[in-house]
C-alpha positions as CSV (number, residue, x, y, z in Angstrom):
1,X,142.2,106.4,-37.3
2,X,141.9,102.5,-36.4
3,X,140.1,100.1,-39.1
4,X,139.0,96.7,-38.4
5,X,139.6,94.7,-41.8
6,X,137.2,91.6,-41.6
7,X,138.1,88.7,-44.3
8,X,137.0,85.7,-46.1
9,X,137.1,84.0,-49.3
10,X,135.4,82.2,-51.7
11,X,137.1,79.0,-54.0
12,X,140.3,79.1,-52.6
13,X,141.2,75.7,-54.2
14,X,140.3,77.9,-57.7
15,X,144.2,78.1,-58.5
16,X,145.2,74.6,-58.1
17,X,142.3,72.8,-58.8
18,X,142.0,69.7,-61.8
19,X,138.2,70.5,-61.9
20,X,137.9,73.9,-60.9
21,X,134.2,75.0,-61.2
22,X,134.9,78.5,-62.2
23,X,137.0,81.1,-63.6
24,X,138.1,83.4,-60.3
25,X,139.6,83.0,-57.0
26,X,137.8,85.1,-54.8
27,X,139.3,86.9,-51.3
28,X,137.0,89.4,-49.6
29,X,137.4,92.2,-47.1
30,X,135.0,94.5,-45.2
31,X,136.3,97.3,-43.9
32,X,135.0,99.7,-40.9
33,X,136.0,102.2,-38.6
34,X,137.0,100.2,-35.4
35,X,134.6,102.7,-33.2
36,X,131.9,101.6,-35.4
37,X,132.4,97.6,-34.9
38,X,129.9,97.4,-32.2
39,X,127.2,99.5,-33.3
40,X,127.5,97.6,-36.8
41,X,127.5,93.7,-34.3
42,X,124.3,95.2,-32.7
43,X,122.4,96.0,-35.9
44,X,123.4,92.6,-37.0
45,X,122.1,90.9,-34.2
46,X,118.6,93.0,-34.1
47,X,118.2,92.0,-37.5
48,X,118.9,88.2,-36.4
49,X,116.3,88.6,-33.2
50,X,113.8,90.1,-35.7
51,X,113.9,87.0,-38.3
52,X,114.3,84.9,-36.1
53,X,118.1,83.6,-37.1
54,X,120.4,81.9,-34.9
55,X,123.1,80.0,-35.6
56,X,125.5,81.4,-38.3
57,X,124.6,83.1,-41.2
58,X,126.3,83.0,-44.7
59,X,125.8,82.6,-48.3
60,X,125.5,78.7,-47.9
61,X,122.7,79.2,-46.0
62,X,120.8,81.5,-48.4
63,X,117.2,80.5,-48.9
64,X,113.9,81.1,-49.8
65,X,112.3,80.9,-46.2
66,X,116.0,83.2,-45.2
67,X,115.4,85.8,-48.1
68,X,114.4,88.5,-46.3
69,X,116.4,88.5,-43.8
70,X,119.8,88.2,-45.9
71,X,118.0,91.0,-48.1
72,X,118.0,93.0,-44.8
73,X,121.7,92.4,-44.7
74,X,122.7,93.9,-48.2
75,X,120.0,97.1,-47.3
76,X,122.2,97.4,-43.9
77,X,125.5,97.0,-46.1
78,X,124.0,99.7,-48.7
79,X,122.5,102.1,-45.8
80,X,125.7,102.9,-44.0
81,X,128.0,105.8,-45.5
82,X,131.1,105.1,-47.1
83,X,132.7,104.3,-44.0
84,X,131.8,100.5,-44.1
85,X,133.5,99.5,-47.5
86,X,133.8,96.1,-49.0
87,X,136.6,95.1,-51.3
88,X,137.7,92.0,-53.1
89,X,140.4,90.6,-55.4
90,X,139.0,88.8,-58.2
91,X,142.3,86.2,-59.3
92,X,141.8,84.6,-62.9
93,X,142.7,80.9,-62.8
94,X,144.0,80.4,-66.0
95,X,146.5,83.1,-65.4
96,X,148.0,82.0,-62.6
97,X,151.4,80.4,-62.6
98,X,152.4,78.9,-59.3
99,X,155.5,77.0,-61.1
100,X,157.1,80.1,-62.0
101,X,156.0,82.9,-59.4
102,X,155.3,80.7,-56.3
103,X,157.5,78.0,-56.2
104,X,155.2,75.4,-56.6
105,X,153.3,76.6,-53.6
106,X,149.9,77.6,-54.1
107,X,149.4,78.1,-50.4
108,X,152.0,80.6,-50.9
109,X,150.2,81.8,-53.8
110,X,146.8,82.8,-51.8
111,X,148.3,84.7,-49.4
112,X,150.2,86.6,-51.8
113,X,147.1,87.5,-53.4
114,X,145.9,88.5,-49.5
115,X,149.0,90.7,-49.8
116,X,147.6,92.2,-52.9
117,X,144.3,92.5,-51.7
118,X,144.9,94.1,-48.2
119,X,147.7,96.6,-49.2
120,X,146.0,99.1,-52.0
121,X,143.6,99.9,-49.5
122,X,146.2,100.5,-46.8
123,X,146.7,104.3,-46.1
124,X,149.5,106.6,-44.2
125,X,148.7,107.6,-40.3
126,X,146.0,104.6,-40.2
127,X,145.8,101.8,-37.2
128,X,144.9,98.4,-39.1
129,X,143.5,95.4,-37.4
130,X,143.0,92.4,-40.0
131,X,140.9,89.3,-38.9
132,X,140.8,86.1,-41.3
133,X,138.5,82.9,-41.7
134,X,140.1,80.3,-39.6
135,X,142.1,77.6,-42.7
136,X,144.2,75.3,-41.7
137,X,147.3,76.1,-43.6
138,X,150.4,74.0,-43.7
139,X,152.8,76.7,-43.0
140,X,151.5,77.9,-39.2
141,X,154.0,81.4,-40.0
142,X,151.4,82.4,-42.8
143,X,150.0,85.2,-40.8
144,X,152.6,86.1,-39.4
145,X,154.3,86.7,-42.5
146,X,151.9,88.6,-44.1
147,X,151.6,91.1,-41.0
148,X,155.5,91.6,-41.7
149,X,154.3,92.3,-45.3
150,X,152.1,94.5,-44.7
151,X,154.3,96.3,-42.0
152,X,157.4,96.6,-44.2
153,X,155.4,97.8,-46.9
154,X,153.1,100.6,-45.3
155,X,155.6,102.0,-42.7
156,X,154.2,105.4,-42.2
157,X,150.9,102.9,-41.0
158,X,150.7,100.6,-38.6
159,X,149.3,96.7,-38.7
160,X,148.0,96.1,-35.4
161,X,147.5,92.7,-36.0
162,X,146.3,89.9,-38.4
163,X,144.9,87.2,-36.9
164,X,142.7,84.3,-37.5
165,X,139.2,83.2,-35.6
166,X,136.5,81.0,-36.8
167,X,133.5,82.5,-38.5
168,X,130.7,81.2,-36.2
169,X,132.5,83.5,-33.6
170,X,131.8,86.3,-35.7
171,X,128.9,88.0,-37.4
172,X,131.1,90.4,-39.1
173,X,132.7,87.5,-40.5
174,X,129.5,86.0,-41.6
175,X,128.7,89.6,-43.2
176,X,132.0,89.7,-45.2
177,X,131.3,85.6,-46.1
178,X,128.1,86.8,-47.5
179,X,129.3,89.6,-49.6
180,X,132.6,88.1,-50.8
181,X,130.4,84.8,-51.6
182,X,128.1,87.2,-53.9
183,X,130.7,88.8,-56.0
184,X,132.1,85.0,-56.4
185,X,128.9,84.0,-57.4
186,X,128.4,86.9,-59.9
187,X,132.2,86.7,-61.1
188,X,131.8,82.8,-61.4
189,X,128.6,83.6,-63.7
190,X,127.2,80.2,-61.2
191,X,123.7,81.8,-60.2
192,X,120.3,81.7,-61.8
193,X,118.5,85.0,-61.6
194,X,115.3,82.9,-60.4
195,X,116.4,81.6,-57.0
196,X,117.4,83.5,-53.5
197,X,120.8,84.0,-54.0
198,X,119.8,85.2,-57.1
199,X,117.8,87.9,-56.3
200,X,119.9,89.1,-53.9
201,X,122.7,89.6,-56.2
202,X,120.0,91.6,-58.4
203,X,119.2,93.8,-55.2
204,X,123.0,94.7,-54.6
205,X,123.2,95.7,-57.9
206,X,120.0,97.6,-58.4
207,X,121.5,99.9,-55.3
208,X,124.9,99.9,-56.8
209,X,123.7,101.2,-60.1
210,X,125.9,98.4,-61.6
211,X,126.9,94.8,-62.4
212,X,129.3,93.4,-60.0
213,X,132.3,93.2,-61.8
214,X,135.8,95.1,-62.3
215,X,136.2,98.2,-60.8
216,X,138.6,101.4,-60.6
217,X,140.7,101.4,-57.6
218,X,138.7,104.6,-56.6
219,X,135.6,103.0,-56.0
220,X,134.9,102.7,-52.6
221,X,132.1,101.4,-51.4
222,X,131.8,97.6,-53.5
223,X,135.2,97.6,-55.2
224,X,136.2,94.6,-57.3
225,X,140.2,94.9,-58.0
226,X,140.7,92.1,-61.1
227,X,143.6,91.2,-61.1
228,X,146.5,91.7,-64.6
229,X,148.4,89.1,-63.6
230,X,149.4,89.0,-67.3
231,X,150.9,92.4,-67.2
232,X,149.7,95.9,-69.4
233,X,148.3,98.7,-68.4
């Protein structure tokens, strides 16, 4: 089968940062059959014609007057079977050493935790296609390189492409920035329970009969993968 692998992340300054204002590093990923993409776009963009939302969407833009409509969203998200999945890597700050394990390089260190994040959920006889936020990195080979990764590492699969756009070209984008933004926000503990955002995150959970937190790797539909960068089991 061919995926589509939609990505985005949340604090990626987290590992470097003098005043970091939280505990994790965030990278998201939503994940759909590729004959599904434009059935999924279309719901996306009735829901926008029935609120009344142009423009792009995301987590930033969460508010009162938006609720319902970003509500919509995380019903949509919880409504489709298993085949639309959502998965994030959850990256402690305080046990990250980019000295030792990444030269120094903490742009080097991100996209090694891409690597981590993209390559679990990778399986044999499968087409992926990977699409990233737009960053500005300093090394323009990034993408490249982690297409090789992933290649080299999954050779009974094959990685189509990873490429980057910009998000306002891109409601699926928008859709993974609004649910890799959540588990941030839960993960962060930086949300009050009486605002917007706040009761959105409630919502998810209520319909995933759960906290957003730490997962096994077997959960499939709103997996969390924290993670041991310390080592043990």
């Amino acid at each position: 089968m061919r995926f589509d692998v939609y990505c985005d992340e949340s604090r990626p300054d987290m590992i470097h940062s003098k005043n970091p204002n939280g505990s994790h590093l965030v990278i998201g990923s939503l994940w759909l059959p590729h004959e599904t993409r434009d059935e999924l776009k279309s719901m996306i963009h009735i829901l926008r014609d029935r609120f009344k939302v142009g423009g792009e969407f995301k987590w930033g833009k969460v508010s009162p007057s938006r609720e319902p409509f970003y509500q919509a969203l995380i019903d949509l998200f919880m409504n489709q079977s298993d085949d639309l999945r959502f998965r994030c890597i959850a990256v402690k700050r305080n046990q990250v050493d980019l000295i030792r394990y990444h030269k120094g390089d903490q742009e080097l260190g991100f996209y090694k935790f891409y690597y981590q994040l993209l390559h679990h959920w990778i399986l044999d006889f499968n087409e992926y296609r990977v699409i990233c936020d737009h960053k500005t990195n300093r090394d323009r080979t990034r993408l490249h390189a982690l297409q090789n990764c992933l290649s080299n590492a999954n050779l009974s699969s094959k990685i189509a492409g990873v490429q980057a756009i910009r998000s306002e070209e891109s409601v699926l984008l928008q859709f993974a920035d609004l649910l890799t933004s959540a588990a941030a926000a839960r993960l962060n503990g930086s949300l009050s329970t009486e605002t917007a955002k706040g009761r959105l995150i409630d919502s998810l959970e209520k319909q995933l009969s759960r906290r957003i937190a730490p997962t096994p790797k077997s959960e499939s539909k709103f997996n969390v993968f924290e993670i041991k960068l310390g080592g043990g089991w």
